[in-house]
Biopython code that builds the backbone (N, CA, C, O; Angstrom):
import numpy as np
from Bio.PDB.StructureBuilder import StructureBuilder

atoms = [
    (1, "UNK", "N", (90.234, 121.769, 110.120)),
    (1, "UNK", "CA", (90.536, 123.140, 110.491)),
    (1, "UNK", "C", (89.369, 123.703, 111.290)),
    (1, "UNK", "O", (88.280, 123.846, 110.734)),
    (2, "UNK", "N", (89.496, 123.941, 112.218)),
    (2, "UNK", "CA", (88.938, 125.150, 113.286)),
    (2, "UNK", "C", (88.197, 126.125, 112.311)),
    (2, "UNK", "O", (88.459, 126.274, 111.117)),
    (3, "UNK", "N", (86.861, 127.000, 113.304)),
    (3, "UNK", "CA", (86.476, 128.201, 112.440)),
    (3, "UNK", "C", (87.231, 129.186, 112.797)),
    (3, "UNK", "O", (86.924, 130.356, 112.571)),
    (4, "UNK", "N", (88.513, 128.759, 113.510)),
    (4, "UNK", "CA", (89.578, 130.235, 113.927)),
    (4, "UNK", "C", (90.282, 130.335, 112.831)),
    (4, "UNK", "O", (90.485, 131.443, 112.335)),
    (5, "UNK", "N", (90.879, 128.938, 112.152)),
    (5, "UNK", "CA", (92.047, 128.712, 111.589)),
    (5, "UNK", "C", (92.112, 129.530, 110.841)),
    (5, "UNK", "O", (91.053, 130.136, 110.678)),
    (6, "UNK", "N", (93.264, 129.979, 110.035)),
    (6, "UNK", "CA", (93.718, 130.828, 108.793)),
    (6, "UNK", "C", (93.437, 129.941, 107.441)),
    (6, "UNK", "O", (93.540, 128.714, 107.460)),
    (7, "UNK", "N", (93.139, 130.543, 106.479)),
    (7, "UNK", "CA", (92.750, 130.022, 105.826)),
    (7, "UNK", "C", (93.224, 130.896, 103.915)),
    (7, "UNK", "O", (92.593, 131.654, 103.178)),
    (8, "UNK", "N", (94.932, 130.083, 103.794)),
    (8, "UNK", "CA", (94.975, 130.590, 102.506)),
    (8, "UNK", "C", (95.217, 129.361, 101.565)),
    (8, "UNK", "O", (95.808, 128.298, 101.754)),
    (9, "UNK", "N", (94.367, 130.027, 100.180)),
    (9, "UNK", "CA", (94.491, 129.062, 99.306)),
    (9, "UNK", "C", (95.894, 129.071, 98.631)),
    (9, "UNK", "O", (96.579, 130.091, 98.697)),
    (10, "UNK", "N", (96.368, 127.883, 97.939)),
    (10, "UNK", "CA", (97.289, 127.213, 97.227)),
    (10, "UNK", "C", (97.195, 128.311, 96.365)),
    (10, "UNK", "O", (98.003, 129.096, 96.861)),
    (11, "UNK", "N", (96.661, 128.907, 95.284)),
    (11, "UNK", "CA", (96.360, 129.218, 94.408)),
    (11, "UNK", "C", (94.926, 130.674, 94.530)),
    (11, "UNK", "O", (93.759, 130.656, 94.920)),
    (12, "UNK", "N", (95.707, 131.608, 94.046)),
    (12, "UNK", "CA", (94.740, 133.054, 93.960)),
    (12, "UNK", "C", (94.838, 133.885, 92.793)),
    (12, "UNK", "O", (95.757, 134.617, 92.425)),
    (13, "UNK", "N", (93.527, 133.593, 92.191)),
    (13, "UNK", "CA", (93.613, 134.203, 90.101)),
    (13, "UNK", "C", (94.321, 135.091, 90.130)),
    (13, "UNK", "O", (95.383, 135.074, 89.506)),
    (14, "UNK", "N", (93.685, 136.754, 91.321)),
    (14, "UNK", "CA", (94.044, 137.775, 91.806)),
    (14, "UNK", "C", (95.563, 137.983, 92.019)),
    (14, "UNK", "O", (96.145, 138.998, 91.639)),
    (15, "UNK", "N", (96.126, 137.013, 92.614)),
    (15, "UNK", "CA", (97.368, 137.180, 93.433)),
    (15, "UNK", "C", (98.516, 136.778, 92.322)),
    (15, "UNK", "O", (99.657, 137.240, 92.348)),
    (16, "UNK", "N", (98.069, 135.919, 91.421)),
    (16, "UNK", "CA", (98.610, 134.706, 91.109)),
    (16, "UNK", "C", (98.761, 134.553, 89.277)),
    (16, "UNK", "O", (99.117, 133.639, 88.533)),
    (17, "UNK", "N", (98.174, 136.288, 89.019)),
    (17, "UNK", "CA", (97.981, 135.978, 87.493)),
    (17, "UNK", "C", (98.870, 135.828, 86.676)),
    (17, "UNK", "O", (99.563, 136.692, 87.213)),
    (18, "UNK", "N", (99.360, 135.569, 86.016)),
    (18, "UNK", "CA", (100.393, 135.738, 84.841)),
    (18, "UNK", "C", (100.951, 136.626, 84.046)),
    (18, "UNK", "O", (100.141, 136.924, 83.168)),
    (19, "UNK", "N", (102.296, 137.390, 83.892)),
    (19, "UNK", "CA", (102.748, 138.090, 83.257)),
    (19, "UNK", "C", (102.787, 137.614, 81.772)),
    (19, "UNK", "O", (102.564, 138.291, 80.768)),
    (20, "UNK", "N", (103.032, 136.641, 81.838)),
    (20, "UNK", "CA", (103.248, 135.860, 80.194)),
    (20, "UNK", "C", (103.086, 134.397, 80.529)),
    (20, "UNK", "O", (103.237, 133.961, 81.670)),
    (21, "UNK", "N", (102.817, 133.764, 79.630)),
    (21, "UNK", "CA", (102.307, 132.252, 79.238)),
    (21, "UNK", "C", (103.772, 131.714, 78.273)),
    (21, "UNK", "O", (103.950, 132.074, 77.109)),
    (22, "UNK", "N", (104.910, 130.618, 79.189)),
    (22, "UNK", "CA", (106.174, 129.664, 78.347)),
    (22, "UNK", "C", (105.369, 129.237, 77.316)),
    (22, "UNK", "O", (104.156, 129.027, 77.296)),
    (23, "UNK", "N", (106.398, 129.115, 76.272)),
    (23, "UNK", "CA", (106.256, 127.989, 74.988)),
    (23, "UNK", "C", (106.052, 126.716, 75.699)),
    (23, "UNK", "O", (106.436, 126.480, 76.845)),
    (24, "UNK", "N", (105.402, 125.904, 74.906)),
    (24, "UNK", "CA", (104.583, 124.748, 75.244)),
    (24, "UNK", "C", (106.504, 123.819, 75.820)),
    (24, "UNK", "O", (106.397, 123.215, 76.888)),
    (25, "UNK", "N", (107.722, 123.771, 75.279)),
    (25, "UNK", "CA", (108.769, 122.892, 75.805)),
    (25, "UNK", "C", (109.092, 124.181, 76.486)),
    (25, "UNK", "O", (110.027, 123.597, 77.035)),
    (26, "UNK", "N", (109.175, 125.283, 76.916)),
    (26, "UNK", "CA", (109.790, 125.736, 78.023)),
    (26, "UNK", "C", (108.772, 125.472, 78.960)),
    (26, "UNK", "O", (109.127, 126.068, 79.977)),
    (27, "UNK", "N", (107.455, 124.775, 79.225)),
    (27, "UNK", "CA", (106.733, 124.667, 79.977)),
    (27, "UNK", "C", (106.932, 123.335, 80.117)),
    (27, "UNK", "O", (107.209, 123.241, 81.313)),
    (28, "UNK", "N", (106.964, 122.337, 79.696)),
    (28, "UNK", "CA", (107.226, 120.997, 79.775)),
    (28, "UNK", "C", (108.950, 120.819, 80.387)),
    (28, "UNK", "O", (109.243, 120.135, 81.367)),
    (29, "UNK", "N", (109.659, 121.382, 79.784)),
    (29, "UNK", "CA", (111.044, 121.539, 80.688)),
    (29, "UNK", "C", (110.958, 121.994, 81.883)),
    (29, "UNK", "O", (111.754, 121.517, 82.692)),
    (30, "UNK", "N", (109.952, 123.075, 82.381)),
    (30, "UNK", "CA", (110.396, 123.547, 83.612)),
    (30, "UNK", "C", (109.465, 122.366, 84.654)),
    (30, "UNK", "O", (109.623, 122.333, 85.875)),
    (31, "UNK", "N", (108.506, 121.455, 83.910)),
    (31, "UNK", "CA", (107.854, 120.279, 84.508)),
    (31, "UNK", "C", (108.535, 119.535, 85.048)),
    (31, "UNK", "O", (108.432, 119.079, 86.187)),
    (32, "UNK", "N", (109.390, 119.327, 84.163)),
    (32, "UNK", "CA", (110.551, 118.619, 84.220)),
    (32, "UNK", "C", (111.214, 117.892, 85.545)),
    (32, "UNK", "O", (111.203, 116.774, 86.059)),
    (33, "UNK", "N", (111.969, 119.567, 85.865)),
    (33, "UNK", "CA", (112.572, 120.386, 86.541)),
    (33, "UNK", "C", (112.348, 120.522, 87.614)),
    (33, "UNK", "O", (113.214, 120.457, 88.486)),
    (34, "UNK", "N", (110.929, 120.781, 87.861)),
    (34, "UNK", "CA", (110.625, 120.749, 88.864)),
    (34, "UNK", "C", (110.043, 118.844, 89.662)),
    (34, "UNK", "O", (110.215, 118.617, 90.859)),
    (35, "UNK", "N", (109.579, 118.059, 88.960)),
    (35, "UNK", "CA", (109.364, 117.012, 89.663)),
    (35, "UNK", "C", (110.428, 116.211, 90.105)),
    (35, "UNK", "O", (110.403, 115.434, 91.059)),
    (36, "UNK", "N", (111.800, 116.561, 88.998)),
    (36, "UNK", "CA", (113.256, 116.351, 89.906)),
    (36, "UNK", "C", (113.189, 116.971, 91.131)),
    (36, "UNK", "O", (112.798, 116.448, 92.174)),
    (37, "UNK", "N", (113.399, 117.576, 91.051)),
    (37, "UNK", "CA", (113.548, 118.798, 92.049)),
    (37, "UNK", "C", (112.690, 118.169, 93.619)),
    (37, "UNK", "O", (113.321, 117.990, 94.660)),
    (38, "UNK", "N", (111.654, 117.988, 93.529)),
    (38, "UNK", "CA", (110.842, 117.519, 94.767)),
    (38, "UNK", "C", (110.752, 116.384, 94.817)),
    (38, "UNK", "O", (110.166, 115.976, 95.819)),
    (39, "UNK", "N", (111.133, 115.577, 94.063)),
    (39, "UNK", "CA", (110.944, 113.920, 93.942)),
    (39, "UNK", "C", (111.839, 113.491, 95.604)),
    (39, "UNK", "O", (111.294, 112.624, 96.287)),
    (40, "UNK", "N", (113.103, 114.104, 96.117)),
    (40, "UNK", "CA", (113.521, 113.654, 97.455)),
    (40, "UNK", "C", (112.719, 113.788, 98.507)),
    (40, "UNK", "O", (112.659, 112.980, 99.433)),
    (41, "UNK", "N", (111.955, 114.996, 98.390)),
    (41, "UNK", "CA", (111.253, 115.722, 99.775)),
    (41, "UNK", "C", (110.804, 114.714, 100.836)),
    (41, "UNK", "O", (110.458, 113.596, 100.457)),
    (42, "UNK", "N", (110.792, 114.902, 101.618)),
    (42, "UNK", "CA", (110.572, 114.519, 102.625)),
    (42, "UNK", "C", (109.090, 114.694, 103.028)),
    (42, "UNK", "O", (108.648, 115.801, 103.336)),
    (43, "UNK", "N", (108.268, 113.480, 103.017)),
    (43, "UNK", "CA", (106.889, 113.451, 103.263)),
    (43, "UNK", "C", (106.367, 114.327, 104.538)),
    (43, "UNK", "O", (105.489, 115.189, 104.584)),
    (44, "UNK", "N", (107.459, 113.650, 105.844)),
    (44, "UNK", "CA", (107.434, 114.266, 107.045)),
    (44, "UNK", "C", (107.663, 115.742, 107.221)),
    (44, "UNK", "O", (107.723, 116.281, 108.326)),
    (45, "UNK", "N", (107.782, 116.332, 106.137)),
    (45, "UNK", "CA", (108.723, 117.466, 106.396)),
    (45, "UNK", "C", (107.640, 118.652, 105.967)),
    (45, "UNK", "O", (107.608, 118.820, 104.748)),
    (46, "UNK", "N", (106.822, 119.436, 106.667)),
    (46, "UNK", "CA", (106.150, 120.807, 106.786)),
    (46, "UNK", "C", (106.700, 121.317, 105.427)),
    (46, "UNK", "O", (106.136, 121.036, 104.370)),
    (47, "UNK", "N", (107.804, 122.067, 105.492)),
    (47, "UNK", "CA", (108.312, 122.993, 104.801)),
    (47, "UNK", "C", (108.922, 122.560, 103.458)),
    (47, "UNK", "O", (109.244, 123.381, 102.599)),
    (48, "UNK", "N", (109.070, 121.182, 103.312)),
    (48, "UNK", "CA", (109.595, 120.641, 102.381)),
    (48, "UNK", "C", (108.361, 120.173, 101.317)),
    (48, "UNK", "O", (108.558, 120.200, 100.102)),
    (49, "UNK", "N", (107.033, 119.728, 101.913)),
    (49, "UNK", "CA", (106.093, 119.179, 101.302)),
    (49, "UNK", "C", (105.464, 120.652, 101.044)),
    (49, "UNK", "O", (104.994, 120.810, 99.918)),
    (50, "UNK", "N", (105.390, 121.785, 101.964)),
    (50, "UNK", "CA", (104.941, 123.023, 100.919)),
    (50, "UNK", "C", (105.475, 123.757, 100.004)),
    (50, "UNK", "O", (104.790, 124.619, 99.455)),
    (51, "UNK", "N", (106.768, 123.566, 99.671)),
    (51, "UNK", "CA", (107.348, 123.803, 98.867)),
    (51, "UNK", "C", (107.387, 123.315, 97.509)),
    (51, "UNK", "O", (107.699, 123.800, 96.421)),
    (52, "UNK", "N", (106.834, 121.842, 98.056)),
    (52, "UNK", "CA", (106.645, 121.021, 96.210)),
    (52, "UNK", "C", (105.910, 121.388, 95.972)),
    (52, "UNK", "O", (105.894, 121.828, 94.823)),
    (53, "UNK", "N", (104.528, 121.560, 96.899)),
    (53, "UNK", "CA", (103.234, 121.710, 96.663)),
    (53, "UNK", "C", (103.536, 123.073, 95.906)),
    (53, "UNK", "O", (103.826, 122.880, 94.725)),
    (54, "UNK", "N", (103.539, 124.064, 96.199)),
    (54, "UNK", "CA", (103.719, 124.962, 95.432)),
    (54, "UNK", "C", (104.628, 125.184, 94.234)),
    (54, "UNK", "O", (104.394, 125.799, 93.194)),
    (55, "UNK", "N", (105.306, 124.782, 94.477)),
    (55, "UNK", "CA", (106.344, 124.710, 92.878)),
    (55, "UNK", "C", (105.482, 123.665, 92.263)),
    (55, "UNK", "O", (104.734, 124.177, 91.430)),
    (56, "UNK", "N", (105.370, 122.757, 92.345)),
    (56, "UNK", "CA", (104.368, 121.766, 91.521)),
    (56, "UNK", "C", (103.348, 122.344, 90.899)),
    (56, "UNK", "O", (102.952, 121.826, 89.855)),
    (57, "UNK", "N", (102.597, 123.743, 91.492)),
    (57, "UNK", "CA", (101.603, 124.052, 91.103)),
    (57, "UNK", "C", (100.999, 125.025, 89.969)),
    (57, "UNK", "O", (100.053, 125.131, 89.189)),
    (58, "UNK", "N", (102.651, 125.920, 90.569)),
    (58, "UNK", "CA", (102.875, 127.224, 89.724)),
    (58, "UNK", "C", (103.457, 125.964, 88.387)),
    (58, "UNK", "O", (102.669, 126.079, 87.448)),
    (59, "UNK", "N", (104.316, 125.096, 88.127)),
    (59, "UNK", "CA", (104.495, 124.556, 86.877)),
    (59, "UNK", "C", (103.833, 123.968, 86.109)),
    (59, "UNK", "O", (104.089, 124.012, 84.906)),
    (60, "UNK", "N", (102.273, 122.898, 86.865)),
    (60, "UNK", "CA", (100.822, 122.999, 85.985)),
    (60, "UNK", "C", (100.674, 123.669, 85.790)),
    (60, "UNK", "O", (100.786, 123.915, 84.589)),
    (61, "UNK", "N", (100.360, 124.479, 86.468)),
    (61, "UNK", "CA", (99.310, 126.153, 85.756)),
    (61, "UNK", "C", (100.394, 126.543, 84.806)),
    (61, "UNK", "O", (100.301, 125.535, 84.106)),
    (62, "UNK", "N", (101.086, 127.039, 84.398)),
    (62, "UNK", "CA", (102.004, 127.292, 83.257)),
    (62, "UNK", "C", (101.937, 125.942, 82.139)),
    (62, "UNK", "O", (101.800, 126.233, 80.950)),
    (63, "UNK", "N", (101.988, 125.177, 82.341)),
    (63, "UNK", "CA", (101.554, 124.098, 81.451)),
    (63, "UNK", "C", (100.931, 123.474, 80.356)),
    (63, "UNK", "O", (101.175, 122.911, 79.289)),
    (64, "UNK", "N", (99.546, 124.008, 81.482)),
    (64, "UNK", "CA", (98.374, 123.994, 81.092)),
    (64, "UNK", "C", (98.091, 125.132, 80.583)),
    (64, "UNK", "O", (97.297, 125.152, 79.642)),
    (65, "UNK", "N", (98.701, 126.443, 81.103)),
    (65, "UNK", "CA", (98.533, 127.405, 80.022)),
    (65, "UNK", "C", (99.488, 127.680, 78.797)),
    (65, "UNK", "O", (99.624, 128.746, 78.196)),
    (66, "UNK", "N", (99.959, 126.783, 78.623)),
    (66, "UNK", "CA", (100.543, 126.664, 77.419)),
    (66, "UNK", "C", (100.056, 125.709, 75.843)),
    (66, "UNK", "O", (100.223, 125.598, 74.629)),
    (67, "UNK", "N", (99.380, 125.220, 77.011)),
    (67, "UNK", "CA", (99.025, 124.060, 75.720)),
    (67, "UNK", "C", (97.709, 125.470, 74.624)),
    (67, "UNK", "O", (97.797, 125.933, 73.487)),
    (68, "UNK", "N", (96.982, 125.606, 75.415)),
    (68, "UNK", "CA", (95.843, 126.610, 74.639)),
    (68, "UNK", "C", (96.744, 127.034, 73.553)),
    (68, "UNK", "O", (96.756, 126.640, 72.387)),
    (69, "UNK", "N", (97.510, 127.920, 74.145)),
    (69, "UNK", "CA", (98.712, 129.146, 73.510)),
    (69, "UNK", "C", (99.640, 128.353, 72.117)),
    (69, "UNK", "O", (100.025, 128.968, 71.122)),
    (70, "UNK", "N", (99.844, 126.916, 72.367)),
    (70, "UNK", "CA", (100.645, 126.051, 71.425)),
    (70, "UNK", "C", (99.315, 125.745, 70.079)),
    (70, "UNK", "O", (99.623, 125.772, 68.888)),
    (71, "UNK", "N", (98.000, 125.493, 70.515)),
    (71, "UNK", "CA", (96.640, 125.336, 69.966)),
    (71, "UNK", "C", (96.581, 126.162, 68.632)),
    (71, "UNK", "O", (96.421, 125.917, 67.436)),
    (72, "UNK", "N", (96.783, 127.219, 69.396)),
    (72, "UNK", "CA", (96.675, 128.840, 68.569)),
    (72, "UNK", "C", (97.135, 128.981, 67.347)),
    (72, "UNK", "O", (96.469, 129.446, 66.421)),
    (73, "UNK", "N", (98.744, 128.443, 67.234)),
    (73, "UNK", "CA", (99.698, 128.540, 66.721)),
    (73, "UNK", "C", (99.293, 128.158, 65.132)),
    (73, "UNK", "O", (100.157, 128.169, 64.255)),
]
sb = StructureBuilder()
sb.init_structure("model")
sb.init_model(0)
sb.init_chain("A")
sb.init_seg("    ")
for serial, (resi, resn, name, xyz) in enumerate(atoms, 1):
    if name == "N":
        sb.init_residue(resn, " ", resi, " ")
    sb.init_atom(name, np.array(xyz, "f"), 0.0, 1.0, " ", f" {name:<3s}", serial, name[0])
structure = sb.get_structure()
């Protein structure tokens, strides 16, 4: 990337925080769910590979914030 380029992250604490934290299997289901879900995508494909990327990401981070939350219990 250029020092022109735009430059947004995947992921922003700020932007990106959480209303609530899934139960540890509604978080593992929506894992699920989602790696079905993108498992066709198309490598070549711009819009298709940012789309996993992001759904992939938002469903770790829920995940992973579930396990703490299951810890607790």
């Amino acid at each position: 990337m250029g020092a022109t380029a735009a430059h947004d992250p995947l992921h922003d604490p700020e932007r990106d925080a959480r209303a609530r934290t899934p139960a540890l299997d509604i978080a593992i289901d929506l894992a699920r769910q989602a790696l079905d879900k993108h498992a066709g995508a198309n490598i070549h494909s711009h819009d298709e590979m940012l789309a996993a990327a992001t759904g992939l990401d938002y469903v770790l981070r829920s995940l992973l914030a579930a396990l703490p939350a299951k810890e607790d219990q």
